[in-house]
VOTOR-907206 format. One record per residue (C-alpha): y, z, x. Coordinates in steps of 0.1 Angstrom, whole numbers, padded with zeros to 4 digits, always signed. Layout:
BEGIN
YZX...
END
This chain:
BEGIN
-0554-0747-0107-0513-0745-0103-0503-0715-0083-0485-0697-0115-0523-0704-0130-0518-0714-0162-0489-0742-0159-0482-0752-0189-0463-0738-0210-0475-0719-0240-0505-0710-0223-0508-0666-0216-0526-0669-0182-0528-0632-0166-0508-0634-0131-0522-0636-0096-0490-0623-0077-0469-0595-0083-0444-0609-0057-0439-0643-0075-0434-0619-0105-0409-0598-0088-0387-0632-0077-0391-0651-0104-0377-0616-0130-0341-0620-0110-0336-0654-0127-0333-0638-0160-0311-0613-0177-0337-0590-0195-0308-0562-0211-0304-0590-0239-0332-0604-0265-0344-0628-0263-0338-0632-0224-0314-0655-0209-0305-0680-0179-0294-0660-0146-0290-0670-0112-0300-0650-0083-0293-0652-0045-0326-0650-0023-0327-0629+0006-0325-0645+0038-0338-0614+0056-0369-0614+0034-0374-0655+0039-0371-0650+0076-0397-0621+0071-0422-0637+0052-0453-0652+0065-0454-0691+0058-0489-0683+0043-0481-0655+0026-0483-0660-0019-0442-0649-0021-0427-0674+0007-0452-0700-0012-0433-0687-0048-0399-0698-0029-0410-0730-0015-0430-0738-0048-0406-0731-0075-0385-0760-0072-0410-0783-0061-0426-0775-0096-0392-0782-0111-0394-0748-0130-0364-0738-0111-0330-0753-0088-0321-0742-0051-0290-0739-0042-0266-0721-0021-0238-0694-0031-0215-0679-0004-0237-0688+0024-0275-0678+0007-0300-0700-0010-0298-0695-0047-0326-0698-0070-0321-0705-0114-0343-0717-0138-0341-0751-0143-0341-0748-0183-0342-0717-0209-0366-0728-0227-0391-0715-0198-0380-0683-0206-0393-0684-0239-0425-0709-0231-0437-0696-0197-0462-0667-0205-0462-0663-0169-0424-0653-0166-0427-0634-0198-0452-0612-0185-0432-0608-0155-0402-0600-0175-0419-0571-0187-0431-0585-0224-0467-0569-0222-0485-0554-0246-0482-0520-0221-0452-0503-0233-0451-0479-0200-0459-0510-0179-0433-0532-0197-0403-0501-0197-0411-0495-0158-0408-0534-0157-0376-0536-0170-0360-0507-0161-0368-0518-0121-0350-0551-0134-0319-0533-0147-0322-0514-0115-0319-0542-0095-0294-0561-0113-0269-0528-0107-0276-0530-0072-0269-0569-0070-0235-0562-0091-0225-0529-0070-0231-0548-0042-0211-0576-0049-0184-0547-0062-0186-0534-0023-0180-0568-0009-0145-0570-0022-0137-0525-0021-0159-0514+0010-0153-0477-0011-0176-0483-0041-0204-0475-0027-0235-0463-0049-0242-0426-0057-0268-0406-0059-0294-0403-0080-0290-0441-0081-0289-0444-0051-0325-0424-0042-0342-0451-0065-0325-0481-0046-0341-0466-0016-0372-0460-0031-0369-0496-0042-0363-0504-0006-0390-0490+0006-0414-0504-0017-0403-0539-0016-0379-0545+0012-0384-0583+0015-0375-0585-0020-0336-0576-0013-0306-0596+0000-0293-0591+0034-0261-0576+0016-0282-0557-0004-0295-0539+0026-0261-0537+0042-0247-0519+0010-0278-0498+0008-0272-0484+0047-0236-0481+0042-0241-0460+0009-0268-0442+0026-0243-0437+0058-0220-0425+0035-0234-0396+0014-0249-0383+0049-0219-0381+0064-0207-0364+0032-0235-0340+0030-0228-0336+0066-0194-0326+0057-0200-0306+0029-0226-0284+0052-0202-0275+0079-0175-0268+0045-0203-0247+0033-0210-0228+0064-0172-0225+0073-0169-0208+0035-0201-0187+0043-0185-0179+0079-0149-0177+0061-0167-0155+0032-0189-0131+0059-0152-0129+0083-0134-0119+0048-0159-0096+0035-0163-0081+0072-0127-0077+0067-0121-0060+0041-0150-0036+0048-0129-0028+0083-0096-0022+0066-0119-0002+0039-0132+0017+0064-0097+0023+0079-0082+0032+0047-0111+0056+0042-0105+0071+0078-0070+0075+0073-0072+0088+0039-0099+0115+0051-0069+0119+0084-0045+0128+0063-0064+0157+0033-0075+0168+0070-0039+0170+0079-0028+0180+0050-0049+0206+0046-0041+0217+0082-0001+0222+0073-0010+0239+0042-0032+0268+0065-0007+0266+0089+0022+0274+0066-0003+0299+0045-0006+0314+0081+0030+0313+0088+0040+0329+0057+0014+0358+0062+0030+0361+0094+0067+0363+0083+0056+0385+0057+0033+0409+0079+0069+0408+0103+0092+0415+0075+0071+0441+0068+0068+0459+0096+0105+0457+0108+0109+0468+0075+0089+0499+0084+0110+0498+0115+0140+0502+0100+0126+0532+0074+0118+0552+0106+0149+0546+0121+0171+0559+0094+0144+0587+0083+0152+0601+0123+0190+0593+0118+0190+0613+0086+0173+0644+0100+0192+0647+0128+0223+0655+0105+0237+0618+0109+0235+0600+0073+0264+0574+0074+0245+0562+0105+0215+0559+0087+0224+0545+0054+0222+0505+0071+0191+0511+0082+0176+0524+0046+0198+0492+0029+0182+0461+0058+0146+0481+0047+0154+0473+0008+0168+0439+0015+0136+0427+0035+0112+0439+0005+0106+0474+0014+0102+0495-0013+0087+0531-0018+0093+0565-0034+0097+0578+0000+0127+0550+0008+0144+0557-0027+0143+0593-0016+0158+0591+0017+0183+0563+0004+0197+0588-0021+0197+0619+0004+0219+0599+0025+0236+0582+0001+0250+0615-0011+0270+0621+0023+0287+0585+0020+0327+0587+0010+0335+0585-0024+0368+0571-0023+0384+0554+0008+0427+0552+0015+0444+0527+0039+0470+0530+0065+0479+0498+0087+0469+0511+0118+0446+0539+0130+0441+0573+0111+0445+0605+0134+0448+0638+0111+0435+0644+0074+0439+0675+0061+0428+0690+0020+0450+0713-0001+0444+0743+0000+0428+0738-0038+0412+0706-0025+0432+0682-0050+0450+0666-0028+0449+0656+0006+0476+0642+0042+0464+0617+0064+0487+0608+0099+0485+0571+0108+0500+0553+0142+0517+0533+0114+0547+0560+0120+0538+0569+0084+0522+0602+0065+0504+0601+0029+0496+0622+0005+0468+0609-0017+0449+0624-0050+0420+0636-0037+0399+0625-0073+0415+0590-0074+0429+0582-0040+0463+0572-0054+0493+0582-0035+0512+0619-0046+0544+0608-0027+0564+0584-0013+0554+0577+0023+0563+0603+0050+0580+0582+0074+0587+0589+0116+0602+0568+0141+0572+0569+0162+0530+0573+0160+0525+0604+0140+0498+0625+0154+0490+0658+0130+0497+0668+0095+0488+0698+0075+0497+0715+0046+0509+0749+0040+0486+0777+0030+0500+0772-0006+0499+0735-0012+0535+0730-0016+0550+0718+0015+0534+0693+0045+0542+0696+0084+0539+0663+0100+0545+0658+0138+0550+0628+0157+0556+0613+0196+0592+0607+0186+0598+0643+0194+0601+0656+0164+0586+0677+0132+0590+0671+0094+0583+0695+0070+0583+0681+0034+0580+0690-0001+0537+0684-0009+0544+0670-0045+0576+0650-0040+0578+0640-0002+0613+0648+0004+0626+0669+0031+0627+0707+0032+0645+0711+0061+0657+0684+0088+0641+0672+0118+0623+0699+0141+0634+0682+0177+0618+0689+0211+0620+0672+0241+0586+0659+0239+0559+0650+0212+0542+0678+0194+0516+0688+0174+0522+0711+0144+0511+0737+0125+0521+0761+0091+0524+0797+0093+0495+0818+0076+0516+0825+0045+0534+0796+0044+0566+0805+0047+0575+0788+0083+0562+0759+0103+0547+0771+0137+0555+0741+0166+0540+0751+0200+0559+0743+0230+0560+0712+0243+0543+0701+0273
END
């Protein structure tokens, strides 16, 4: 019996070697019906491997002896075609190889390990000219499947594309391990990160409501403290002009009473003592340009003299402080000044040696200059009717 067992053609002869089968499919094109011609490169790897006994290195030598199909070589490896079409279509043998059974999952996983193996033939022919297109998975996971199953049954290039695919996405899982675990590491450094500066930030925010509310007791304490101070100079000050006034000196008293009222001091009793010494203060006040030595009333108290080193004497209004007269002028520092016991006339005396009497209401002279031989101080007679100078010294 021929070793495809059933040779002639027309004649459905189950098949005796799955590895004839597997050869003999790569010298057709099973993606089109009906089938057609194909050529095929055999593997010199798998030739070399092959036992000279063996059923697939006798499917090699056989098939052209037969005359079912021409050897020949393409870029350096044997090359195996049908010798005619009309096999395809004849040969129940091939047909059955070609996956044209009656079992539809036993034809499909037929042919689909055809197309499978025509993609690799093409992708490795694609990576003999750009060393870059190399297969991806999952394709290439059932090329090495295929591999692994049937290693003889592939071209020397075919392996050397397979290992350089396989090369390739290892080094590229490789790759995109350590990228993974320098984003984890990157991720974990970032995320320590910004739990760190949170951490800070939450430190320095609870730093400064500590601080914060530190400088608000401090200054609540530092205002109770100025206050509590303010306070008791305050007080301070109330005794101070309380003892003035009682000891029969209320102008002396009267700043202390005001500094108490102008540091927040305030109290019946300081109102009362304010206004007890308040009553002593001057009511009017009258100017000369230098120093004041005598004052003197009227006798009725409407009017009164003042004697000023400004070599001048006044008489003022007593109610208004506006001057009666004319100034009473000397030629030197006057040093007393009176009026008579009726209010019309004033005695002035001065360090130029001399006394004035003058009229109280009009200023001018009743009489002329009163020399002695040194300065004087003056005085009115009890009636009035003479001015009294004691000797000079």
């Amino acid at each position: 019996m021929p070793w495809w067992t059933g040779a002639e053609p027309g004649r459905g002869a189950r098949p005796t070697s799955a590895s004839c089968g597997a050869r003999s499919s790569r010298w057709c094109s099973s993606e089109k019906a009906p089938p057609t011609r194909a050529a095929w490169p055999g593997s010199r790897r798998s030739w070399r491997a092959a036992r000279p006994a063996s059923r697939s290195a006798q499917c090699w030598r056989r098939s052209p002896e037969a005359r079912l199909v021409t050897a020949s070589d393409l870029d350096g490896e044997p090359t195996y075609e049908l010798a005619h079409e009309a096999l395809i279509g004849s040969w129940d043998r091939l047909r059955d190889w070609l996956g044209q059974r009656p079992n539809k999952a036993e034809a499909e996983a037929i042919r689909g390990e055809l197309r499978l193996r025509r993609r690799l033939q093409y992708a490795a022919e694609a990576w003999r000219v750009d060393r870059g297109a190399l297969m991806r998975p999952p394709e290439l996971a059932l090329v090495q499947e295929l591999r692994t199953r049937q290693p003889e049954e592939l071209s020397a290039r075919n392996h050397e594309f397979i290992d350089a695919s396989v090369h390739a996405w290892e080094a590229h899982d490789r790759w995109r391990r350590r990228v993974r675990a320098l984003g984890i590491g990157a991720s974990i450094a970032f995320v320590g990160m910004v739990s760190i500066l949170g951490l800070l930030a939450w430190q320095q925010s609870v730093e400064a409501r500590r601080e914060k509310a530190e400088a608000q007791r401090q200054k609540t304490e530092a205002q109770h403290n100025a206050k509590t101070a303010q306070e008791r100079l305050a007080a301070s000050d109330l005794e101070q002009g309380r003892s003035l006034l009682f000891d029969g000196h209320p102008m002396r008293a009267l700043p202390y009473f005001l500094d108490a009222r102008q540091e927040g001091f305030e109290s019946p009793v300081l109102r009362m003592l304010y206004a007890r010494a308040s009553a002593a203060a001057p009511q009017l006040t009258v100017e000369h340009r230098q120093p004041v030595i005598a004052a003197a009333f009227s006798p009725d108290g409407t009017r009164m003299v003042t004697a000023s080193w400004d070599h001048t004497a006044r008489v003022w209004d007593a109610r208004t402080g506006k001057p009666v007269t004319e100034p009473l002028e000397h030629r030197d520092r006057i040093t007393a000044a009176a009026f008579s016991p009726d209010g019309d006339r004033v005695v002035t005396a001065s360090w130029d040696h001399t006394a004035r009497v003058c009229d109280a209401r009009t200023g001018k002279p009743v009489t002329g200059p009163l020399e002695h031989r040194d300065w004087v101080p003056a005085s009115t007679t009890p009636r009035g009717s003479g001015t009294h100078a004691p000797a000079s010294p």
